[in-house]
N, C-alpha and C positions, 0 to 999 in steps of 0.2 A: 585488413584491420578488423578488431574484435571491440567491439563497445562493452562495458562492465559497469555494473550495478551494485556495489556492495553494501545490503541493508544489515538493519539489526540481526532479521529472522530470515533471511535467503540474497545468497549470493547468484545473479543473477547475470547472463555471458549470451550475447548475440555474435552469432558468428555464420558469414555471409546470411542466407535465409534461416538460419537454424534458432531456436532457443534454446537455453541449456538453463534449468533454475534450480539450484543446490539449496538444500533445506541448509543452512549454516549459524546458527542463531551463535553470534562476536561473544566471546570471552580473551582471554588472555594467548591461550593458547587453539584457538579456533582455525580450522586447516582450509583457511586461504589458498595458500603455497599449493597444498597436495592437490586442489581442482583446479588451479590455475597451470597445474604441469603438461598439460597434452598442449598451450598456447605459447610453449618457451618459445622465445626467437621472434614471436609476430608483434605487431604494431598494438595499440592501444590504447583508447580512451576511457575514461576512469570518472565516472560519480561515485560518492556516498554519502550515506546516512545513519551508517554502523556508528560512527564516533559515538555516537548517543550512548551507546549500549551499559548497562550500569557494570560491568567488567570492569570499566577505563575509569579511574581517579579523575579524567576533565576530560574534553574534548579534543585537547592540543595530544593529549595520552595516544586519547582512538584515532587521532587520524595519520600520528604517527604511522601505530601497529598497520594500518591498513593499506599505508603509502609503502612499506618498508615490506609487507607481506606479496603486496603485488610487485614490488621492482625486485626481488628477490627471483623474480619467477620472469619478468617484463624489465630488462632493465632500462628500456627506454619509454616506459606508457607516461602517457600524459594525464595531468586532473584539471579535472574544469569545476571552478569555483565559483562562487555568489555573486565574481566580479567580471561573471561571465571571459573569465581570462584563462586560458592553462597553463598550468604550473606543475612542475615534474621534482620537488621538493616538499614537504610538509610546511602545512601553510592555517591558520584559521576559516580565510575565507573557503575553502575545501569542504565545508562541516554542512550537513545537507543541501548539496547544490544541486541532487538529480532533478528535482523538479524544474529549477530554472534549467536544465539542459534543453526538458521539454519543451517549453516555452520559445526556447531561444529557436530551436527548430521548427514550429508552430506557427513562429507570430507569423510570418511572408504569407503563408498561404490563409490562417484565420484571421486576419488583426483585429477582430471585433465583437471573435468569440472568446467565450470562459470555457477555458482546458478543465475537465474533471477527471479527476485520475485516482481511481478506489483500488487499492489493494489489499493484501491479507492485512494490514494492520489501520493502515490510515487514509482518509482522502484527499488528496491535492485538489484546491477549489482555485487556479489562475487566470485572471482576467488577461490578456493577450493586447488590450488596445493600449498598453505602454510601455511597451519593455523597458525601458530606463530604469521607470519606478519600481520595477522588482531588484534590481541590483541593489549587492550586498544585505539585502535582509534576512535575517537568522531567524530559526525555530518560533523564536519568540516573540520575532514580530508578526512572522504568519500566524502564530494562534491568536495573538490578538485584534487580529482584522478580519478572520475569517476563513483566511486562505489554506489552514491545517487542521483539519478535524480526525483525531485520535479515533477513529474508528471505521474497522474495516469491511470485508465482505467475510476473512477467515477466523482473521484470532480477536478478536473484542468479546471480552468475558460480558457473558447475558448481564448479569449484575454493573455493568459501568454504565448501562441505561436506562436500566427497567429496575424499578422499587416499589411496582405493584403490578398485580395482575389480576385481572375480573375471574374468576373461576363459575362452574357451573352455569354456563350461557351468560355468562356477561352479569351474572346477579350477584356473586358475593365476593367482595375486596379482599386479596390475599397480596400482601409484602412477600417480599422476593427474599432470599437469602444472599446475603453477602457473601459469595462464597465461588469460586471457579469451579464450577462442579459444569456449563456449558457455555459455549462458546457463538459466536457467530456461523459458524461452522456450520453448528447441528442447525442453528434457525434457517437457514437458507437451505442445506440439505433436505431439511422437512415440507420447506415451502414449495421445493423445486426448481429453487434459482441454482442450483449446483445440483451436478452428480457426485456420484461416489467419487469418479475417479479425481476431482476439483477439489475435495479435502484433502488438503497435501500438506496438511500441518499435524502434528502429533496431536490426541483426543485426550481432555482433561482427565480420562478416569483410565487410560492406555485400553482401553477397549477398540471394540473395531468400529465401520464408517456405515453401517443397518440404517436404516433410518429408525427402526426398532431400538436400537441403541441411544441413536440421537435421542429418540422421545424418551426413555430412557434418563439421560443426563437433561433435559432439561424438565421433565418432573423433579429432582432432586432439586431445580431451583426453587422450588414451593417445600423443602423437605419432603418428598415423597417420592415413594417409586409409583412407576407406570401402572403396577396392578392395581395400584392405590388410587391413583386420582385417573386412569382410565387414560385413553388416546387423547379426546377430543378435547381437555382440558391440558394434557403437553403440547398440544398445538395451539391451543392458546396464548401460551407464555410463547410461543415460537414468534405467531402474529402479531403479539403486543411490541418484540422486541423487535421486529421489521416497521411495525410503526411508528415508532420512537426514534429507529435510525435515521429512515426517512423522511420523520420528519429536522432531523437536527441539520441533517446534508440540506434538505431544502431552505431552511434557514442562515445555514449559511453562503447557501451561494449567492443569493439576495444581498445580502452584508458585504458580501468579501463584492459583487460588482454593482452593488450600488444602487441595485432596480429594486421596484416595487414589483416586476412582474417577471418569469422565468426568464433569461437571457439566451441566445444563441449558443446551444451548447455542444462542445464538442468531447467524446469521452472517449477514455482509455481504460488501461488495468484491468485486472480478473474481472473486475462489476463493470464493466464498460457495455454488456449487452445489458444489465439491469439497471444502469443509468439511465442509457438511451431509451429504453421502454417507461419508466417509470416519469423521469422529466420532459418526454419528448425531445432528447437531443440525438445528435447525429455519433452514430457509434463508431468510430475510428476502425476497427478492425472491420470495417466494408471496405478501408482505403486502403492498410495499411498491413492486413490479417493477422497471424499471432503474434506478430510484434508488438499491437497495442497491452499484449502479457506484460512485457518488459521494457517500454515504451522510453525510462530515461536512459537505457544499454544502447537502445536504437540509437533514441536520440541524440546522444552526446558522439557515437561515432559519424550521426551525418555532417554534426558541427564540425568535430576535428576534418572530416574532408572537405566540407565547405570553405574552414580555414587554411587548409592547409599546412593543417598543422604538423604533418609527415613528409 
């Protein structure tokens, strides 16, 4: 059996030890089908988060395309939904339910810790000590609790959090440009929390992954090129925007579990080694190793065998 992940910006396929993560960013006509073809015939359990994708006229649109992409290819996979149930037809409860996959697989061994799970776009922030109370809740209630924060390790344009930056050792106030000129990407690349090869998302300006480049694009978030405002001031804006992320993520994980002080944490996803270092939590890929990459592909196929649902 093959676990699946199908997000907005990558479609992502655990099969036995293996990862496989397709850069596939959902439109209409987005080839699902054609990287799902080397698994015809095998078993399969099914989250996603793609529905969102602004492609789809509603959600009921995307999770259509996506039920109908994968059984085209899979015609017996299974989807597991919000209602922690699986269902092999198009359904609402279906519409971002990888995170609860996690969870669901989680709670028995952590119940007491908050699941953090940072990928290229967003961070899953789930408290584990009640699984009930996550059933059935949508996009919408997670960002209002805490439990969804728009922002990733890869693709979070510098500008969704930073609208000012200290230039010239920290003495004079420069606003940011409203503008996709860098990304998350280039800040973590700069800092050293990613290598080259860990930018695996297309670069705002289709340039290459230098860290010369990075500084590069994110000088342009001050309107300026590199020559212009120098290294030590593109890494400023890099740092300002590692601080802000930082701090938004540690903000919410306080909210979304309730504590005044960091909670027992357990992480996952591409930023799952720079969770672990940064909040003191316990980093999943020591237990679990590149799976914590694609961690709700894992997890929803331990569900369906735990259920047996095959």
């Amino acid at each position: 059996m093959i676990g699946i992940d199908v997000g907005g910006a990558n479609l992502k396929i655990v099969d036995g030890d293996d990862i496989i993560i397709h850069y596939c960013p959902l439109w209409q006509e987005s080839p699902i089908a054609k990287y799902l073809k080397p698994y015809a015939g095998r078993k399969a359990a099914v989250v996603m988060s793609g529905e969102l994708a602004d492609g789809f006229a509603s959600k009921e649109e995307g999770i259509a395309f996506i039920v109908n992409a994968v059984r085209s290819v899979i015609p017996d996979a299974r989807f597991y939904g919000t209602d922690g149930e699986f269902h092999t037809t198009p359904c609402i409860s279906l519409a971002a339910a990888n995170w609860l996959a996690s969870a669901d697989y989680l709670r028995a061994k952590f119940p007491e810790s908050v699941f953090v799970d940072m990928g290229s776009t967003t961070t899953d922030i789930i408290p584990l000590s009640s699984f009930e109370r996550l059933l059935s809740l949508r996009d919408l209630d997670r960002l209002q609790r805490g439990m969804l924060v728009y922002t990733g390790l890869l693709r979070a344009p510098v500008a969704s959090l930073l609208r000012e930056v200290y230039l010239n050792c920290g003495v004079v106030r420069t606003l940011v440009a409203n503008e996709l000129f860098a990304i998350s990407a280039d800040v973590h690349l700069v800092m050293g929390h990613i290598g080259k090869a860990e930018y695996a998302v297309p670069t705002p300006d289709c340039a290459g992954v230098m860290i010369t480049e990075s500084l590069q694009r994110l000088a342009r978030m001050v309107c300026s090129d590199l020559s212009e405002i120098g290294e030590e001031n593109a890494r400023a804006v890099a740092a300002a925007f590692w601080d802000e992320q930082r701090s938004v993520i540690e903000e919410e994980i306080l909210r979304a579990s309730g504590s005044e002080t960091m909670p027992d944490l357990i992480c996952a996803g591409i930023g799952s080694a720079l969770l672990a270092e940064t909040f003191g939590g316990r980093d999943l890929s020591d237990i679990y190793g590149t799976m914590t990459d694609a961690f709700p592909a894992f997890a929803v196929r331990e569900v369906a065998k735990r259920n047996a649902e095959f």
